[in-house]
N, C-alpha and C positions, 0 to 999 in steps of 0.2 A: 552438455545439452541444457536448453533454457525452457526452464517450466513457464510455459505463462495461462494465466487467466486475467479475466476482464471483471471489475467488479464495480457496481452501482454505490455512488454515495447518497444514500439517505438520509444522512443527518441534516435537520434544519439548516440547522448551517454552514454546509459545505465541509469541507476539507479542513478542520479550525485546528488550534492550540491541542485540544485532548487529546483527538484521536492521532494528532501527527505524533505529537509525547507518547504514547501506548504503542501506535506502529515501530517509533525509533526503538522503545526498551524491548520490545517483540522480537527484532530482528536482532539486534544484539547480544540479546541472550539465545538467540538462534544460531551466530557463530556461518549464517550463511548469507552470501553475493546478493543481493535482492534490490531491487528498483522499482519505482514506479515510472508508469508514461500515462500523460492525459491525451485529451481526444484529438491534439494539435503533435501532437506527438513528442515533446516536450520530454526528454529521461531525467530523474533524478535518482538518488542514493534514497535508499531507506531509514538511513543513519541519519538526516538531516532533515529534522521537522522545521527549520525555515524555508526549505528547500523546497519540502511538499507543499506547504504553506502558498509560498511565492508562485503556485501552479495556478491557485486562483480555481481549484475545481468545485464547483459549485452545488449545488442538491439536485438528483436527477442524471448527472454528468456520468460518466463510467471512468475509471482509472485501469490500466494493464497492472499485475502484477507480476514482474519478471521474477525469477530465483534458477540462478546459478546453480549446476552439479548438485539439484538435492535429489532425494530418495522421491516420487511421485507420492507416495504417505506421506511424507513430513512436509511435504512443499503444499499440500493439500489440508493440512490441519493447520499449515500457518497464514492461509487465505482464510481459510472457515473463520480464523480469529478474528483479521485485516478485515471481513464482513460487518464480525459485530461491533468493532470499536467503528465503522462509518453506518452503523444503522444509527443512532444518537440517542 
């Protein structure tokens, strides 16, 4: 089953270098399935901060965050995080 939630990018400047770097080491040290989709509907891997990068999602925009087979706990503290690294 795929958890998803919708989450607003607030940082200045969009979807940049930092927070894609913090979502990659997030998910990896997560050890779980996870993707984003922008508003075009566009998936990529979490694992790949060129990848999110290349979405071009900008401040204001929303992103999906999918994750694969987790616990509704743990899928929910790792968006709470994926929030604050795009607050900026």
């Amino acid at each position: 089953m795929t958890y998803r939630e919708t989450v607003t990018v607030l940082d200045p400047i969009g979807l940049h270098a930092r927070p894609a770097g913090q979502i990659v080491k997030l998910v990896r040290d997560s050890g779980l399935d996870v993707h984003l989709a922008n508003e075009s509907g566009e998936v990529v891997s979490a694992l790949s901060a060129l990848r999110m990068m290349a979405m071009k999602v900008k401040t204001g925009q929303t992103i999906e965050v999918l994750i694969e087979d987790a616990d509704s706990n743990v899928a929910e503290r790792l968006v709470a995080q994926i929030k604050e690294f795009l607050k900026g």
